[in-house]
LOZA-574014 format. One record per residue: x negated, y negated, z of N, C-alpha, C, O in turn; residue in three letters. Coordinates in steps of 0.02 Angstrom, whole numbers, padded with zeros to 5 digits, always signed. Atoms other than C-alpha are relative to their C-alpha. Layout:
residues N
XYZXYZXYZXYZALA
...
end
This chain:
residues 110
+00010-00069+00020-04792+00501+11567-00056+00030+00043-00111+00004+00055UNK
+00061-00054-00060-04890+00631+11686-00052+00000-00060-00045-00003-00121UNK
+00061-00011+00041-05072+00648+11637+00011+00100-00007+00038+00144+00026UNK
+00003-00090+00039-05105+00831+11527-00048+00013+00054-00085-00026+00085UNK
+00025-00039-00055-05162+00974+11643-00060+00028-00036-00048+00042-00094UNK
+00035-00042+00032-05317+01057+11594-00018+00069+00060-00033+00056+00118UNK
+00016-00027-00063-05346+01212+11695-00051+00063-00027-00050+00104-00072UNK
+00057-00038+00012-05501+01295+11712-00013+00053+00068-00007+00042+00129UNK
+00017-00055-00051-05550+01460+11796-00070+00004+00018-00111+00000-00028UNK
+00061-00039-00005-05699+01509+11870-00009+00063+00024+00031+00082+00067UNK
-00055-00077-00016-05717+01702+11885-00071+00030-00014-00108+00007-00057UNK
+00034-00021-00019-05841+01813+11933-00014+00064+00055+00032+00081+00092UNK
-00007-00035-00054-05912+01946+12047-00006-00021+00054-00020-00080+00062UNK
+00008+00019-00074-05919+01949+12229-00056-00047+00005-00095-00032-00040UNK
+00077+00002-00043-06074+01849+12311-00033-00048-00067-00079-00089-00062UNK
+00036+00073+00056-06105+01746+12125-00035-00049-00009-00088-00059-00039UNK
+00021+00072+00002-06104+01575+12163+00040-00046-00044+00027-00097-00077UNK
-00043+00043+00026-05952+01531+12106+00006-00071+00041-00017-00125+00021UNK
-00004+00048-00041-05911+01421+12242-00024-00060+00007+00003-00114+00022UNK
+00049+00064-00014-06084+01328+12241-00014-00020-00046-00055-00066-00047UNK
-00009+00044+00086-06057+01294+12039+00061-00031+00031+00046-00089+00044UNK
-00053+00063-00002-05892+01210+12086-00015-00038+00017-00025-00087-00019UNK
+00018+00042-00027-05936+01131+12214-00057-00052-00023-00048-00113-00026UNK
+00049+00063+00055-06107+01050+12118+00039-00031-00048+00027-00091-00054UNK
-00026+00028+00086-05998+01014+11947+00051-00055+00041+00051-00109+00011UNK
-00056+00039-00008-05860+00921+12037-00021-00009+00077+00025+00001+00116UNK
+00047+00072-00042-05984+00823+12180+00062+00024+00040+00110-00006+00018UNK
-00042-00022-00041-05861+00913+12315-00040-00003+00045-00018-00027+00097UNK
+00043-00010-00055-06019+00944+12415-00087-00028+00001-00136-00016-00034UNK
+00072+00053+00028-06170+00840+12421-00057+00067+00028-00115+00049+00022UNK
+00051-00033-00012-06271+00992+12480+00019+00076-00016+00079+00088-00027UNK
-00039-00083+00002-06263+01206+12458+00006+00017+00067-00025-00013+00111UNK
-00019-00022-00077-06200+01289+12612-00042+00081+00001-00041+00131-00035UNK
+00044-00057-00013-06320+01405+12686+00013+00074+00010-00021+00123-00005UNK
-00032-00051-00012-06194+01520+12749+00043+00058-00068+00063+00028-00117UNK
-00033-00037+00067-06114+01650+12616+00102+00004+00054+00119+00030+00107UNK
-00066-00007-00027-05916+01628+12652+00052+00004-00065+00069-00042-00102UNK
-00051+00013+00054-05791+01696+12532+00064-00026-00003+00102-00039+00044UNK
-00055+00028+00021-05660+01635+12429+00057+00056+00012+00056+00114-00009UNK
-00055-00075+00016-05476+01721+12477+00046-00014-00019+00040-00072+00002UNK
+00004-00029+00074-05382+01735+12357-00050-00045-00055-00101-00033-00087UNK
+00025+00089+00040-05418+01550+12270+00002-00045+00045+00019-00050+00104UNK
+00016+00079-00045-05462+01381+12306-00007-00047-00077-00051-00057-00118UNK
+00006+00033+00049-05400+01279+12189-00020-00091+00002+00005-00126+00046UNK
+00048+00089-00012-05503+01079+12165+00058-00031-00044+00089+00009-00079UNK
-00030+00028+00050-05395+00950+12068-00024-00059+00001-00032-00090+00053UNK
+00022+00079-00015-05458+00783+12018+00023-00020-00058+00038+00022-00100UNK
-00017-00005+00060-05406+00669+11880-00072-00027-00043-00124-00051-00020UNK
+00062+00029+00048-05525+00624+11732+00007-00033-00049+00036-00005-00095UNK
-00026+00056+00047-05511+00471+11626-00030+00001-00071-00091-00006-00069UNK
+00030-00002+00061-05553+00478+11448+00030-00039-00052+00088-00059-00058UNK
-00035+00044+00060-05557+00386+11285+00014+00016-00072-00045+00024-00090UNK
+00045-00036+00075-05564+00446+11102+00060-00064-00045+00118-00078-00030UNK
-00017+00034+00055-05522+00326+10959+00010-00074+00020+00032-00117-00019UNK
-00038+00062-00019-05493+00177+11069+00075+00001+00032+00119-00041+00039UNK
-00080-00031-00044-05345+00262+11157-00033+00028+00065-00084+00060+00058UNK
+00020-00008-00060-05375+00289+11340+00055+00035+00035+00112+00015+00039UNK
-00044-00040-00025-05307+00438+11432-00002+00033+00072-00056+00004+00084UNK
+00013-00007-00071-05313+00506+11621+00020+00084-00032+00060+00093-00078UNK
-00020-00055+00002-05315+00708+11628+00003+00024+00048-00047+00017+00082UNK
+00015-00057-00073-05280+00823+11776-00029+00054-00024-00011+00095-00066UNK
+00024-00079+00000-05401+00948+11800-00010+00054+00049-00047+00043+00097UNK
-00014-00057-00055-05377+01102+11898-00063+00028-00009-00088+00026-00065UNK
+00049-00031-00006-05522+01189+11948+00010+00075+00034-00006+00071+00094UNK
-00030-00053-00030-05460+01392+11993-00073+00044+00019-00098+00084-00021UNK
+00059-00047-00022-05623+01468+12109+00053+00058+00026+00085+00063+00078UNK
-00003-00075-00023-05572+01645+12095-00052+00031+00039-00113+00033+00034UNK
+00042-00077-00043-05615+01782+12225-00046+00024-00034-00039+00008-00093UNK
-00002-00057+00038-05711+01899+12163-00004+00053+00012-00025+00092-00031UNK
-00041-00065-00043-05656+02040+12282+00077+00029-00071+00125+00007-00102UNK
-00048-00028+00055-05569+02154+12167+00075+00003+00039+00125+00000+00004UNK
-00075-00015-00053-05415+02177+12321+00020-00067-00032+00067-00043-00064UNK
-00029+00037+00027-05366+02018+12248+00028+00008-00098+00052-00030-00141UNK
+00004-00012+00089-05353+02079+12063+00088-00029-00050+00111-00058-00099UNK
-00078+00026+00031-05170+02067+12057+00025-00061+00015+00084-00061+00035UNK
-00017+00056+00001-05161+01891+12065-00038-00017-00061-00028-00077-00063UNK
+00029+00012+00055-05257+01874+11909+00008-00007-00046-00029-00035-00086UNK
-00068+00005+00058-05109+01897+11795+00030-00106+00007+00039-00148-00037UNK
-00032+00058+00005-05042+01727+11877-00076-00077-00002-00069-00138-00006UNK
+00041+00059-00002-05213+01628+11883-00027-00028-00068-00048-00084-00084UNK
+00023+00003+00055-05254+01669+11716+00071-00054-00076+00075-00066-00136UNK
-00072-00002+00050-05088+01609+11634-00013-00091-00013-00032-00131+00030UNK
+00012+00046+00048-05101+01462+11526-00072-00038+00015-00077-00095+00036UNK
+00091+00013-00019-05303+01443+11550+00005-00050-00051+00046-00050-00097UNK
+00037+00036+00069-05379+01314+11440-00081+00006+00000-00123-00019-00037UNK
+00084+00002+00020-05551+01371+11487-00027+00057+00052+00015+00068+00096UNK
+00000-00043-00038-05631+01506+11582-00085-00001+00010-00119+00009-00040UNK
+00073-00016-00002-05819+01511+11657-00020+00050+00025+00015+00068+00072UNK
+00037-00061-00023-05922+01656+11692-00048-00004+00037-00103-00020+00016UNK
+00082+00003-00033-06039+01665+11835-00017+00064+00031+00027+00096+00060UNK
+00029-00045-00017-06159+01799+11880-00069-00026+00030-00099-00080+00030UNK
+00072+00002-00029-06310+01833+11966-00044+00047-00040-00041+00108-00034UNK
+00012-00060+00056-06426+01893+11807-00058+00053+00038-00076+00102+00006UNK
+00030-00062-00033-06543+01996+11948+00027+00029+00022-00011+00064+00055UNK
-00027-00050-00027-06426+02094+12006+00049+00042-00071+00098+00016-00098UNK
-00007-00038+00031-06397+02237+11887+00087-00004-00026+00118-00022-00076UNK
-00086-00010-00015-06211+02270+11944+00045-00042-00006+00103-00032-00023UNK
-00065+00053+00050-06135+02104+11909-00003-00031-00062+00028-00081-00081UNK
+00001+00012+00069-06187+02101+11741+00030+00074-00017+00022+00082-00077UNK
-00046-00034+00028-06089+02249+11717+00052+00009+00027+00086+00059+00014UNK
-00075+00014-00019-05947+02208+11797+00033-00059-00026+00093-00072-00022UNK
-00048+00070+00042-05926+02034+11695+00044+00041-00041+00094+00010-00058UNK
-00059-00027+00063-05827+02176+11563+00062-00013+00014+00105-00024-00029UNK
-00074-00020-00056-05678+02182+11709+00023-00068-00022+00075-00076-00054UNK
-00026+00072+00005-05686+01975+11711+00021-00017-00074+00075-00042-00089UNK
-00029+00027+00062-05689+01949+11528+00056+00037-00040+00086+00008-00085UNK
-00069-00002-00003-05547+02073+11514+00059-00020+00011+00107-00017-00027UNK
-00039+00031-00027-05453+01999+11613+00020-00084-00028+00074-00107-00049UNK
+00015+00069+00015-05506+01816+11578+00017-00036-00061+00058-00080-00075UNK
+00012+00029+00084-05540+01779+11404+00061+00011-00035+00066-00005-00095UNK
end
């Protein structure tokens, strides 16, 4: 039997730091990259993850979906979002403007 998919978004404005949360959470990159280079459209990570609960031992695939956050991508957001099981929010809380643009993401998102 295929291991269960879990698929998680990450979603955000431009310039965030989405990228360099993936990359830390899922040890993709042993260092941050100095350069700022965006994501176009996505870049999706997959790894699997083994788990146990009750004495039952299970393997999961997990998708990792680093959304853009260039709005010209917007209309792909219908298909990234579609059967989510989890959705993270990243911002930069000094910059004014992408704390009021998380409304767009968690429209979309949540």
């Amino acid at each position: 039997m295929p291991a269960p998919v879990i698929k998680i978004a990450v979603v955000g404005p431009l310039a965030s730091g989405k990228s360099s949360f993936i990359n830390f959470a899922t040890e993709t990159r042993e260092s941050l990259t100095e350069s700022y280079i965006p994501t176009v459209p996505v870049r999706i990570i997959e790894y699997e993850v083994p788990s146990s609960t009750r004495g039952k031992s299970q393997n999961y695939n997990v998708q990792i979906y680093d959304c853009s956050g260039d709005s010209k991508f917007e209309h792909t957001w219908a298909a990234m979002s579609y059967k989510l099981n989890g959705t993270v929010f990243v911002y930069n809380p000094e910059d004014k403007k992408q704390a009021e643009e998380l409304n767009l993401w968690y429209n979309n998102f949540a």
